[in-house]
Residue, then its C-alpha position, 0 to 999 in steps of 0.5 A: x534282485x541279485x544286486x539289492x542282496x548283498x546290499x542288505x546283507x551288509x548291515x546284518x555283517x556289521x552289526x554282528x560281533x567279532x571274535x578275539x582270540x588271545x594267545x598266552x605265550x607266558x605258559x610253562x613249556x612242559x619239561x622234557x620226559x627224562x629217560x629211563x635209567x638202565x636196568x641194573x644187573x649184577x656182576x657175576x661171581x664165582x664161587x670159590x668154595x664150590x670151584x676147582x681143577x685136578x688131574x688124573x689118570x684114566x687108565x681105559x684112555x691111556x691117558x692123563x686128563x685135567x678137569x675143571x669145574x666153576x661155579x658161577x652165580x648171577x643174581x640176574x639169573x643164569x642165562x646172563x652169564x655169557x662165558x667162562x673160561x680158564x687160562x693155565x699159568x705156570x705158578x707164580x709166573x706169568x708164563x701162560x701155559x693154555x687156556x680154553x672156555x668151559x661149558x654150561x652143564x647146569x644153571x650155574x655150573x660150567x665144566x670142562x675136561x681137556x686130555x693132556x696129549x691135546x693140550x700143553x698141559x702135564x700132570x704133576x706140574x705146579x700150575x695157577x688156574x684163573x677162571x674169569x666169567x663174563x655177563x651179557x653187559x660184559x661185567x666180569x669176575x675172576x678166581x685165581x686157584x694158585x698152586 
């Protein structure tokens, strides 16, 4: 009886209909995701109304000091700007005389006091000072107080 079964099994096969499947190859492909632009981020600027250098006397020291103060805004807000330094010229020269980076002392005030006995610098000297500040995708600013 094992033998007959298949036997019998094969008109019920053939008589069953078959499947098609028919593949659409003429599709549109879906386009290629486009890539995020970057984000946009503002430059920094340096206020020139609100920025500045003196010197003075301090009499407890001993000692002549240079101070200097930059304003510094961001429209990507304070924490994106990453550094500001001022660089001393002899005024109108090109000679450079010294130069260091100032420190934050608020939001978007940076500062900074250097002692005439430690730097190259001299009271009463004619001078150019140059603040340049820098932002986290290093966009850059600069302000040149000339004497």
């Amino acid at each position: 009886m094992n033998r007959i079964a298949p036997l019998l099994a094969l008109p019920l096969f053939l008589a069953t209909p078959a499947c098609f499947f028919i593949l659409d190859d003429d599709r549109e492909e879906e386009p290629e995701p486009t890539p995020s632009p970057e984000p946009a981020n503002s430059a920094p600027v340096i206020d020139s109304e609100e920025s500045f250098w003196f010197c003075d006397w301090d009499g407890q020291a001993g000692d002549y000091f240079w101070e200097f103060q930059a304003v510094v805004w961001d429209d990507d807000g304070p924490r994106d700007v990453d550094a500001v330094e001022v660089t001393i010229w002899e005024a109108g020269t090109s000679y450079f005389v010294d130069g260091f980076a100032l420190l934050q002392e608020d939001d978007f005030m940076w500062g900074g006091l250097v002692w005439e006995s430690e730097s190259d610098l001299y009271c009463g000297d004619p001078v150019d000072v140059e603040i340049e500040a820098w932002d986290s995708v290093d966009h850059y600013a600069r302000l040149l107080i000339a004497y």
